[in-house]
C-alpha positions as CSV (number, residue, x, y, z in Angstrom):
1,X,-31.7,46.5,27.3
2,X,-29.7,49.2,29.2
3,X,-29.2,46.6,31.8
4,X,-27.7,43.9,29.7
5,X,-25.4,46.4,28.2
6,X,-24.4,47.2,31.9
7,X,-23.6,43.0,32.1
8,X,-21.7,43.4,28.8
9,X,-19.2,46.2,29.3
10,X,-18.4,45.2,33.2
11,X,-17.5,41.7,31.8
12,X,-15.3,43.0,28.6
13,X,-13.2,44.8,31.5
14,X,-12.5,41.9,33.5
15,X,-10.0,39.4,32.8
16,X,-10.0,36.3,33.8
17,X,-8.0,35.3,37.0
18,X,-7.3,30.7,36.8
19,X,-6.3,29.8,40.5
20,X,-5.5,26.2,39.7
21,X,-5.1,24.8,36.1
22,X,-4.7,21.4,37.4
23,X,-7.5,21.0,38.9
24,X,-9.6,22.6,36.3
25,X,-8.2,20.0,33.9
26,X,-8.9,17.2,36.3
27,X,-12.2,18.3,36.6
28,X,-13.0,18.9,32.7
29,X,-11.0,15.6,31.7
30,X,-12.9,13.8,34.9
31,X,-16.6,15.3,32.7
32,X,-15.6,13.6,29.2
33,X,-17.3,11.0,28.8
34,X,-15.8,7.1,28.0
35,X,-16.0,5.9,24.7
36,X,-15.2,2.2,24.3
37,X,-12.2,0.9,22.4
38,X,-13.1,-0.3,19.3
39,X,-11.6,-3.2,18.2
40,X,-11.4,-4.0,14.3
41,X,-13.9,-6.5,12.8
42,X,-12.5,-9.9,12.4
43,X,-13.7,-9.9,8.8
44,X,-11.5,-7.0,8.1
45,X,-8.9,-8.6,10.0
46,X,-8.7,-11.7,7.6
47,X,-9.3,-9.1,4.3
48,X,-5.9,-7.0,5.4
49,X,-3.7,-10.4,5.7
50,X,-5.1,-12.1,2.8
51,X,-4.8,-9.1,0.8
52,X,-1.4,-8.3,2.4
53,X,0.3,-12.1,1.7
54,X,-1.2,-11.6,-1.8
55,X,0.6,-8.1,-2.6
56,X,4.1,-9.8,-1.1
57,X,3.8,-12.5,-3.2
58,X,3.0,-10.5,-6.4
59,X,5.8,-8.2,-5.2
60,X,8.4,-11.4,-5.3
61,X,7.0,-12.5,-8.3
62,X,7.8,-9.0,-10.2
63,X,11.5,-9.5,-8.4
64,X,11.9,-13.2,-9.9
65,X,10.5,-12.2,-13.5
66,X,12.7,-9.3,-13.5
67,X,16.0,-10.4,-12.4
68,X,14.8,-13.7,-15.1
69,X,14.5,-11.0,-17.8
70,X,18.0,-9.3,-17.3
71,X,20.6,-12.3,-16.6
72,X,18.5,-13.5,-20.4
73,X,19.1,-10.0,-21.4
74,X,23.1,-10.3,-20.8
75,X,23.2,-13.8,-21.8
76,X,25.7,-14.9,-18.9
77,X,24.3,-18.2,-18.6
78,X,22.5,-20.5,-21.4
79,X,19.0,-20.9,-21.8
80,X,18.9,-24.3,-20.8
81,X,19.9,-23.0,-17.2
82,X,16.7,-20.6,-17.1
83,X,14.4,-21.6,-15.1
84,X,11.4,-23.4,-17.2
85,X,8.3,-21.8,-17.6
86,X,5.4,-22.0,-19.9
87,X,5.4,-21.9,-23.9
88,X,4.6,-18.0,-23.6
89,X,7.4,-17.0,-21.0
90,X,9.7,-19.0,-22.8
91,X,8.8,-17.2,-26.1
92,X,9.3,-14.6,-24.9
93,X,12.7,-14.8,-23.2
94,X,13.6,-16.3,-26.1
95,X,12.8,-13.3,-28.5
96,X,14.7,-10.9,-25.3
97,X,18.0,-12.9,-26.2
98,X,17.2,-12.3,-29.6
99,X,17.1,-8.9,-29.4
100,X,14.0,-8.4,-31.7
101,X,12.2,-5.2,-31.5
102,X,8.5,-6.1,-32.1
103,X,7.0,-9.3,-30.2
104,X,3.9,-9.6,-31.4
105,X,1.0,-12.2,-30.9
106,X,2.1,-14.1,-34.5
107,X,5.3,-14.4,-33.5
108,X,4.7,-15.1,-30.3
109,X,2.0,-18.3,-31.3
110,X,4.2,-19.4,-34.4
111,X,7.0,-19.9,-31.7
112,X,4.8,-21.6,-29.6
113,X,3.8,-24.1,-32.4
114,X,7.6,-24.7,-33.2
115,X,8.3,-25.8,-29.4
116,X,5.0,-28.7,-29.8
């Protein structure tokens, strides 16, 4: 035990002394060993795109509807010059130029019955 005690306290007082950091580092980068690049799986592949034209589409969808909803909301052109939709969108716009503060599902089906 004395011995290894010896090891321990001859080593604490030494520093370290690195002749050549670059070669060191060639050496240690030269050990790692070579992983393969892993290429995504094609099933993934087609998930992303779909999923990525869907959320573009839904995102121009939520741009139409909304600039549909304000030019009926300031009334600067006539309804006849909105773009036609179905019974429920046109409802709907229809009650916006209104101004009404409740839509609700009767007034929303009794309009819809008008229109037939």
């Amino acid at each position: 035990m004395n011995r290894i005690d010896d090891i321990l306290d001859s080593l604490q007082g030494r520093q370290p002394v690195l002749t050549d950091s670059e070669d060191l580092t060639a050496a240690i980068m030269a050990n790692l060993p070579k992983r393969p690049v892993e290429r995504p799986n094609r099933v993934w592949m087609v998930v992303r795109t779909i999923s990525t034209l869907a959320a573009a589409w839904l995102i121009g969808l939520f741009i139409y509807q909304q600039l549909t909803d304000q030019r009926a909301l300031q009334g600067s052109t006539s309804y006849a010059d909105l773009p036609q939709g179905n019974a429920l969108k046109d409802t709907y716009l229809r009650s916006l130029r209104k101004q009404q503060q409740t839509l609700s599902y009767t007034f929303v089906k009794k309009h819809i019955n008008e229109k037939r």
